[in-house]
C-alpha positions in Angstrom: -10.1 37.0 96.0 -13.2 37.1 93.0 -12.7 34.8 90.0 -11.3 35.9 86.9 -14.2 34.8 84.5 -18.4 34.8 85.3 -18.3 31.4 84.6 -19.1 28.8 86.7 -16.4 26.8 88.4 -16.0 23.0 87.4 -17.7 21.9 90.4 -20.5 24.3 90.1 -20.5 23.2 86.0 -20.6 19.6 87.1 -23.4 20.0 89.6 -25.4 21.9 87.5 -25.2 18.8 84.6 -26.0 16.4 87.6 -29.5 18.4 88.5 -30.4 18.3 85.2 -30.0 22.2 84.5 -28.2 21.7 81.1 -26.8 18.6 79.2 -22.8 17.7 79.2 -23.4 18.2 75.0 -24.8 21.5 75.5 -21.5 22.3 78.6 -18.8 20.7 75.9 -20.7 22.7 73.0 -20.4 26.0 74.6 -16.9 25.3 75.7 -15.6 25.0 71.7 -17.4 27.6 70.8 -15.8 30.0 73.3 -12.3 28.3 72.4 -13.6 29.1 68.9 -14.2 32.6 69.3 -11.4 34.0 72.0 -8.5 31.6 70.9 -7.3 33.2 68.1 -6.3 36.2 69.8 -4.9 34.5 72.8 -3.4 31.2 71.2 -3.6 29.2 74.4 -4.5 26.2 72.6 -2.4 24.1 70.1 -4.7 21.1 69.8 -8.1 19.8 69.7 -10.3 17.0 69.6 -13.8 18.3 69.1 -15.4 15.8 67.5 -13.8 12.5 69.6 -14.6 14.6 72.8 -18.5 14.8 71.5 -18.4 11.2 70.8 -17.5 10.6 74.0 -19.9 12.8 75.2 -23.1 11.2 73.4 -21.9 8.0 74.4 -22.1 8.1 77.7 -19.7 9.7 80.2 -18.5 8.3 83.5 -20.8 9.1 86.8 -17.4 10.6 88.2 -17.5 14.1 90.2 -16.6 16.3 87.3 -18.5 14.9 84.3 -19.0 16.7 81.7 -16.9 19.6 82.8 -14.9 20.7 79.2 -11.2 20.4 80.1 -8.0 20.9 78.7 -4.3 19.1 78.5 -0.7 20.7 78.3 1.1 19.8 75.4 4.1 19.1 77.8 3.9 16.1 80.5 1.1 14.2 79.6 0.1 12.4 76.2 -3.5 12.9 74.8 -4.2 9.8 72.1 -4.7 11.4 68.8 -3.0 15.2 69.3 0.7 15.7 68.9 2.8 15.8 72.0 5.3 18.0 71.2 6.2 19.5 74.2 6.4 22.8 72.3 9.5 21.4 70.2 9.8 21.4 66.5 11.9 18.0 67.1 8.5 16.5 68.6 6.2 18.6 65.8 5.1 15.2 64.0 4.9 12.4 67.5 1.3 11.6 67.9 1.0 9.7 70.7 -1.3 6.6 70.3 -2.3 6.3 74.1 -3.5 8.5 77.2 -0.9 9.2 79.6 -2.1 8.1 83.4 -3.3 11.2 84.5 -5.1 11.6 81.5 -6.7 8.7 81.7 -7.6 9.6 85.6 -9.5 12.8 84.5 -11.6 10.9 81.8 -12.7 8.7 84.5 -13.9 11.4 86.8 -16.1 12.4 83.5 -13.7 15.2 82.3 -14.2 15.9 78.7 -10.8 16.7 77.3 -11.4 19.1 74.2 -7.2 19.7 73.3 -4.1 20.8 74.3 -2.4 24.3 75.0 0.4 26.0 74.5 3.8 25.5 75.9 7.6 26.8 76.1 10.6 24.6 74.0 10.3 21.4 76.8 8.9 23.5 79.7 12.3 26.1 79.5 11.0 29.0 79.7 9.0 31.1 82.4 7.0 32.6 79.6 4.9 30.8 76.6 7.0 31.5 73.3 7.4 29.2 71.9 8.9 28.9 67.9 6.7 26.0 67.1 3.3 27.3 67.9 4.0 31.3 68.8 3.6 33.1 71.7 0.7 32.4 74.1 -1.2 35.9 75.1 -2.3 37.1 78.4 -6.3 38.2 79.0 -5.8 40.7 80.9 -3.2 42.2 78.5 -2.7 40.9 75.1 1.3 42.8 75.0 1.9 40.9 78.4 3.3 37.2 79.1 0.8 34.0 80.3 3.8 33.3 82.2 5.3 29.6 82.0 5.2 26.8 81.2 1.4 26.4 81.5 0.9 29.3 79.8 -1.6 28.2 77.3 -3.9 26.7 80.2 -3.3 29.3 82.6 -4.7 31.4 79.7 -7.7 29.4 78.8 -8.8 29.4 82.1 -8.6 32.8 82.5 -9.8 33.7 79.5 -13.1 31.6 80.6 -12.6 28.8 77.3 -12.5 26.1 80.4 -13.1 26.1 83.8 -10.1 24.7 84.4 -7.0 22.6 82.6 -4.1 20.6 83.6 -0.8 22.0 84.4 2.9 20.9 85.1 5.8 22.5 87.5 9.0 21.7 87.3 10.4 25.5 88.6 7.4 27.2 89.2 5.6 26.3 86.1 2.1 26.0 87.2 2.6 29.3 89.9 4.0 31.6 87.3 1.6 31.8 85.0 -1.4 31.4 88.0 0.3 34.9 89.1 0.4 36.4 85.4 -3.0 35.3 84.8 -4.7 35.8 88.2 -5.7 31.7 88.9 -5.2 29.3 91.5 -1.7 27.5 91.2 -1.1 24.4 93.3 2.3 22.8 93.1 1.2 19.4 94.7 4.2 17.5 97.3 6.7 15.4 95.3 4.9 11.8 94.9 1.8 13.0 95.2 0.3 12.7 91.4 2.3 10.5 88.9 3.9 11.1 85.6 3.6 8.1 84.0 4.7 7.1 81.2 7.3 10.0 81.6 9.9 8.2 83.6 11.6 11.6 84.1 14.2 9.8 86.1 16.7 13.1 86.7 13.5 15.9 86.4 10.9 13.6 88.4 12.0 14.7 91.7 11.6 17.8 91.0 8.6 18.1 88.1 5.0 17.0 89.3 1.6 17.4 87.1 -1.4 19.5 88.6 -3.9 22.2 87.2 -4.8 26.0 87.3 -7.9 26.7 88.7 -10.8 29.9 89.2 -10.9 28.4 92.4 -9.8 26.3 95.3 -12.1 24.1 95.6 -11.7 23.1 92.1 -8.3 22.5 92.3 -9.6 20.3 95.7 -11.4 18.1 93.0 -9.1 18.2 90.6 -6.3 17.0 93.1 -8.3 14.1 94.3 -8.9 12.7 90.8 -5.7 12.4 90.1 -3.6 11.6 93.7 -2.0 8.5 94.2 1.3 6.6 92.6 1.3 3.8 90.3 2.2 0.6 92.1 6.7 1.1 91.9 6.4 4.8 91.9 9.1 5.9 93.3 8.2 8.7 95.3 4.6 8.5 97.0 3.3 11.6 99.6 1.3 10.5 102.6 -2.8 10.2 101.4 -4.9 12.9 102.7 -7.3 12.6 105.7 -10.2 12.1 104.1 -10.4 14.0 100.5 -8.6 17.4 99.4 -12.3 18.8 98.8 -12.7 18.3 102.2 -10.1 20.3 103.3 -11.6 23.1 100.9 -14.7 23.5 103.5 -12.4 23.4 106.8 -11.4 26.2 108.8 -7.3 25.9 109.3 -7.4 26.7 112.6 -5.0 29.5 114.1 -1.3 29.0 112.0 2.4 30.2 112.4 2.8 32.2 109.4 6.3 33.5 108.8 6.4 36.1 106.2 9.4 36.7 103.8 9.5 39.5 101.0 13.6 39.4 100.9 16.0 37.0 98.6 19.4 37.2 98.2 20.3 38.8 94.5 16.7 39.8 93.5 15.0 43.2 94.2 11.5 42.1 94.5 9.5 44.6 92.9 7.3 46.9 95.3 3.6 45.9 94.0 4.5 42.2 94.5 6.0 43.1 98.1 2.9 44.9 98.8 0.1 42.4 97.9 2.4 39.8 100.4 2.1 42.2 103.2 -1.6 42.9 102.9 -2.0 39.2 102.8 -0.1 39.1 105.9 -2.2 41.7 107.5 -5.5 39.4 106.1 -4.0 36.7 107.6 -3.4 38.3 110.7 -6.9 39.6 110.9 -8.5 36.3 110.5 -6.2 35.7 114.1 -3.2 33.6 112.6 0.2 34.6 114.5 2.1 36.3 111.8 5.3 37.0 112.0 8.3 38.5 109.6 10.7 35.9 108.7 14.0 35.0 106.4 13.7 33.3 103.2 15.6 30.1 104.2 17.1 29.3 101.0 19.5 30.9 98.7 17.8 30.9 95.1 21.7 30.8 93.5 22.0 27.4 95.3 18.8 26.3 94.1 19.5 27.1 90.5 22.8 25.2 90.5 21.0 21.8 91.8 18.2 22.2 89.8 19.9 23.2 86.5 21.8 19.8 86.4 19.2 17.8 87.1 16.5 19.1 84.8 19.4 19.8 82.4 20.4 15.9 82.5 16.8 15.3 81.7 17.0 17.6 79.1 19.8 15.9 77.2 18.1 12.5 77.5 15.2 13.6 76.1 16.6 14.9 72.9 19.6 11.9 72.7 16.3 9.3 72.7 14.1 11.6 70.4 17.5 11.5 67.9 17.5 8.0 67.9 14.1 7.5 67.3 14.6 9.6 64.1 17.2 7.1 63.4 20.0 10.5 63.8 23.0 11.0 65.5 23.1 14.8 65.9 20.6 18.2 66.3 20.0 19.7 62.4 19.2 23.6 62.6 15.7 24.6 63.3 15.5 21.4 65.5 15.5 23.2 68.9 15.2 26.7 69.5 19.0 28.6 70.2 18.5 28.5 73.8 17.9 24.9 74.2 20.4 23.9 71.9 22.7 25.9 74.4 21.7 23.8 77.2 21.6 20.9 75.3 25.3 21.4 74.4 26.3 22.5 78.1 24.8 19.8 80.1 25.7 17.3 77.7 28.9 16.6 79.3 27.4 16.0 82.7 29.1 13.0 84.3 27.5 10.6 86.6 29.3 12.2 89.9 28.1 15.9 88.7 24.2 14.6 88.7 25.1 12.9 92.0 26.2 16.1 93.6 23.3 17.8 92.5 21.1 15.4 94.4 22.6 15.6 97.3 22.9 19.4 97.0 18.6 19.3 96.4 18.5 16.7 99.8 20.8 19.4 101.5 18.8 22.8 100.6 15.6 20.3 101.6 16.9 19.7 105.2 18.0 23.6 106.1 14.9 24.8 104.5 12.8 22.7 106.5 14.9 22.8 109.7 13.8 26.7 109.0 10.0 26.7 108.1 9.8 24.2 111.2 9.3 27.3 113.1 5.8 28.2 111.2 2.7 26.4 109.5 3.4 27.6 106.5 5.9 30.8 104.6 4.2 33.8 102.8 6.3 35.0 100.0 5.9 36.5 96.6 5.1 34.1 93.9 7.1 36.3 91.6 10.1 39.4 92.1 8.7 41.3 89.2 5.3 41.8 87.7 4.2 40.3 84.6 7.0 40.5 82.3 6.1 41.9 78.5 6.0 39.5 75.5 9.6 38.9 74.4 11.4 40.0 77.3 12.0 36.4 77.3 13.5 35.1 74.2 14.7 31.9 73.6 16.7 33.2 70.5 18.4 35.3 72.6 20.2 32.9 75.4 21.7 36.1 76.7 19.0 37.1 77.2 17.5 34.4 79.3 20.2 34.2 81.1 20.1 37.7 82.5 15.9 37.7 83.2 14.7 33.8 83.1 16.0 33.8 86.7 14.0 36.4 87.7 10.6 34.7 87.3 11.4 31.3 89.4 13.3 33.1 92.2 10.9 32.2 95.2 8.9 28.8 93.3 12.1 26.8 91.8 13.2 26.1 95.6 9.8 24.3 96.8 10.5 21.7 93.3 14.0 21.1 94.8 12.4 20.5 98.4 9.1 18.4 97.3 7.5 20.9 99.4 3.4 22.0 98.3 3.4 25.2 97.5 0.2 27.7 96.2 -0.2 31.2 94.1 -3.2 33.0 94.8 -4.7 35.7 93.2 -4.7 38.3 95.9 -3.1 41.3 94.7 -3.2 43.8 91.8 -0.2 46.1 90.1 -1.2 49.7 90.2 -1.9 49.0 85.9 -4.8 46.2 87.0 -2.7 43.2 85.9 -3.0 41.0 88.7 -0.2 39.4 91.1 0.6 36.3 93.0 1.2 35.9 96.3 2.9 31.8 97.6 2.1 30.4 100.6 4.7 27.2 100.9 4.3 24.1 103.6 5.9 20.9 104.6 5.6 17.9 102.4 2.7 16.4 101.9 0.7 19.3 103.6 -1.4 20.0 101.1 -4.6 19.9 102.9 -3.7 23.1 105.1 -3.0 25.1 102.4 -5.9 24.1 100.8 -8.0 25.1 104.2 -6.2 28.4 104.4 -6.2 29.5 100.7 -10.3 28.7 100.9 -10.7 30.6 103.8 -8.7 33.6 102.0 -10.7 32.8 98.8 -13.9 33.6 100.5 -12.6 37.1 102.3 
């Protein structure tokens, strides 16, 4: 697996501030200018705060373990003070938040400089970047081709090398996705493991947690350890790691159960993606886990049904509170992009025992999914059916035509937001036209440190 940029990692960017080889002005400098120069071709980013981030820089940034490493926010599940929030909505185009969200605040004090925001889908919808508000995010690797989604914008920052590495949501896949498109490290931390405050995201929540995209795993190591840990009266908290997730970067996994699955009920997986997940099986194998061939455990039509109504209740709380901030009753046209608006109108007559059913559907695919993967360490599958899907196969003024693709994209993650389960994409194949392609290895809650071990020890191979 070889990093998608020359630069230096965050750790390696940090470390080299520390010795005294370059100053965090001169790091933060470099890092606009490059945002400067290959944005405007890629529109990843949405936001920026040059100037406050300098301030911060000259006076004085925390001794934490990534200061002065340039960094970037999602403009969807976390508030920067200063830069609109709008969660890729023209409803939200104007809220400015005037406070950090938590895990903004948690990077700041590790000595991350956060320069802006990037691109996102209509409230985290879609499984590419397209949005109306700010226009379509574009790949590196090929301009015509999808960042994926919904951290598009970072997943193409970091790729592009504007960052080292930037935060990331995933409610369905949202931080694996585009990791696959874009050829990064995606980790989908357990449920309860990093906090979302102030987003109560009571219906999405158990589902949705907050992360990064990485160059590497060790970053995302760091980047995990900043930010783990609830809020006192969170209500969902994953068991605290041995000693630190950067530790786990350096350790050898030890011999694993890997059960390998390329097969899901109503999706052909394209054959590239199939193939990079069998030549990471035979890696695996080589390196002396036991590797074996095994079922997927979970029926993605199931998943989608659960899911759906839960993120969709979310969904239609988030615009009913927006509406009566703006002191209005109802959506106006241009609002919220067509496809929304149809979820919006569909899942607005949820009722109480609907939602309830849907939770205990999510607890029910948890249980037989884990009675399954009890048999291995961890499951090998595809991070994605298909390869990188082309700019505006997935078009939100088309709902028709989400409907028949936007399934396509979250086949093998949405599952592992239902179950709380970690899940990783990593870089470790390539479609006959050089784009590169995900592969997902998946483990029991709060096992985030083995996955770390193994995808470092695959990192370095």
């Amino acid at each position: 697996m070889t990093l998608p940029s020359t630069h230096p990692d965050a750790l390696a960017t940090a470390a080299s501030i520390r010795a005294g080889e370059v100053t965090a002005r001169e790091v933060v400098e470099a890092a606009i200018a490059r945002i400067e120069e290959r944005d405007p071709a890629l529109n990843a980013v949405v936001g920026r705060r040059y100037d406050a981030a300098l301030a911060e820089v000259d006076a004085g940034l925390p001794a934490g373990p990534l200061s002065g490493v340039p960094f970037l926010v999602k403009d969807l599940g976390a508030d920067v003070a200063g830069i609109p929030s709008t969660s890729g909505s023209r409803l939200f185009a104007d809220n400015v938040p005037t406070a950090d969200s938590e895990i903004v605040r948690r990077y700041k004090a590790a000595g991350l400089v956060v320069l802006g925001t990037t691109n996102s889908p209509e409230f985290g919808l879609n499984a590419s970047t397209e949005p109306l508000l700010h226009g379509p995010a574009r790949n590196p690797h090929d301009h015509s081709r999808s960042t994926g989604g919904s951290s598009g914008g970072s997943a193409a920052a970091v790729a592009a090398g504007m960052v080292p590495a930037a935060h990331a949501t995933d409610g369905g896949g949202s931080i694996r996705i585009p990791a696959a498109a874009c050829g990064l490290v995606g980790l989908k931390p357990s449920r309860g493991r990093t906090t979302g405050h102030p987003d109560t995201g009571t219906l999405a929540g158990p589902v949705s947690v907050p992360h990064a995209v990485t160059t590497s795993v060790r970053d995302s190591a760091a980047l995990l350890d900043v930010i783990a840990g609830p809020l006192p009266g969170e209500a969902f908290s994953a068991p605290g790691p041995r000693t630190t997730f950067l530790d786990a970067a350096s350790r050898e996994p030890g011999r694993l159960r890997i059960g390998v699955a390329t097969e899901i009920a109503g999706f052909d997986v394209d054959p590239a993606c199939r193939d990079a997940v069998l030549a990471t099986a035979k890696l695996c194998e080589s390196l002396g886990h036991d590797v074996e061939e095994a079922a997927a455990g979970f029926d993605p039509a199931e998943v989608a049904a659960s899911s759906g109504v839960l993120m969709g209740a979310d969904l239609v709380v988030t615009i009913d509170d927006r509406l009566a901030e703006l002191g209005r009753e109802k959506l106006e046209p241009g609002d919220v992009e067509p496809f929304t608006e149809m979820l919006y109108g569909y899942f607005s007559g949820l009722t109480g025992t609907q939602v309830h059913r849907a939770l205990r559907a999510a607890q029910d695919i948890g249980w037989r999914l884990g009675r399954h993967m009890s048999r291995y360490d961890v499951l090998l599958t595809p991070t994605l059916t298909a390869q990188t899907a082309p700019l505006g196969l997935l078009d939100t003024s088309r709902p028709e035509v989400m409907w028949q693709h936007g399934s396509t994209y979250s086949a093998w993650t949405s599952v592992f937001n239902v179950t709380g389960m970690p899940a990783i994409s990593l870089p470790l194949g390539q479609a006959p036209d050089g784009m590169p392609i995900g592969v997902q290895f998946a483990a029991d809650l709060g096992r985030e440190e083995l996955l770390i071990s193994l995808a470092a020890q695959l990192e370095t191979r």
